[in-house]
N, C-alpha and C positions, 0 to 999 in steps of 0.2 A: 395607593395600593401597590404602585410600581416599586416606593420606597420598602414596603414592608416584603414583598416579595425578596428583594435582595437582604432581607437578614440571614438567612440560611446558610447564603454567601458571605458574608461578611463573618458571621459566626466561625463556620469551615475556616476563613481563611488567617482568622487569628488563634487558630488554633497552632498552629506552624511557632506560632512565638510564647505560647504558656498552653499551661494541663489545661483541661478541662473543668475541673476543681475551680481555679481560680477565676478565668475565663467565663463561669456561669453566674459566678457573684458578681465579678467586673460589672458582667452585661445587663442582670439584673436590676444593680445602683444604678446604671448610668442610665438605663432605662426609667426606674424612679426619679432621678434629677431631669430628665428630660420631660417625662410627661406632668410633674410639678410644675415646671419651668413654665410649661405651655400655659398649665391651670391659671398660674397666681400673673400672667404676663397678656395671654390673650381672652380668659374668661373671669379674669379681674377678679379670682377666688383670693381668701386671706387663708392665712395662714397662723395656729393658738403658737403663744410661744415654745410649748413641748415638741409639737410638730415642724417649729422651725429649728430646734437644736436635735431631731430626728435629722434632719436635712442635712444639716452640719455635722451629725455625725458621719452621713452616707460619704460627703466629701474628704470626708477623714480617713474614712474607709477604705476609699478609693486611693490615695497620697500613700498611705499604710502599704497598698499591695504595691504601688508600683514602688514607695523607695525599695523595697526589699530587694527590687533588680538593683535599683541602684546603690546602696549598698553593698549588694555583692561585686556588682561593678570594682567598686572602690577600694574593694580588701582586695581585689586580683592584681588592683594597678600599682598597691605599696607594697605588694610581695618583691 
């Protein structure tokens, strides 16, 4: 409970480094990878192949939003 208490926090305070927009998807997927994570690791659930290339997409997903920083990163430092 203590954990889940500090989302609000944790939410709030990545805000400071991207919109909200993107921020609610982030936390969304990684909220989906996490409570998967726990299913198929501590309650020994399996997983159909669709829903395991669902998963793979989420991580894709997630790689997608953050290179977009890093990309922009990269076109500022060959200017």
């Amino acid at each position: 409970m203590f954990v889940y208490g500090l989302q609000p926090y944790v939410f709030l305070q990545s805000l400071r480094y991207e919109s909200m927009t993107v921020m609610n998807i982030m936390w969304d997927l990684i909220s989906d990878i996490l409570v998967t994570t726990t299913g198929l690791l501590y309650f020994k659930e399996s997983l159909t192949p669709v829903k395991q290339g669902a998963l793979g997409l989420a991580f894709v997903s997630i790689l997608l939003f953050a290179c977009d920083d890093w990309l922009c990163a990269l076109n500022s430092k060959k200017k």
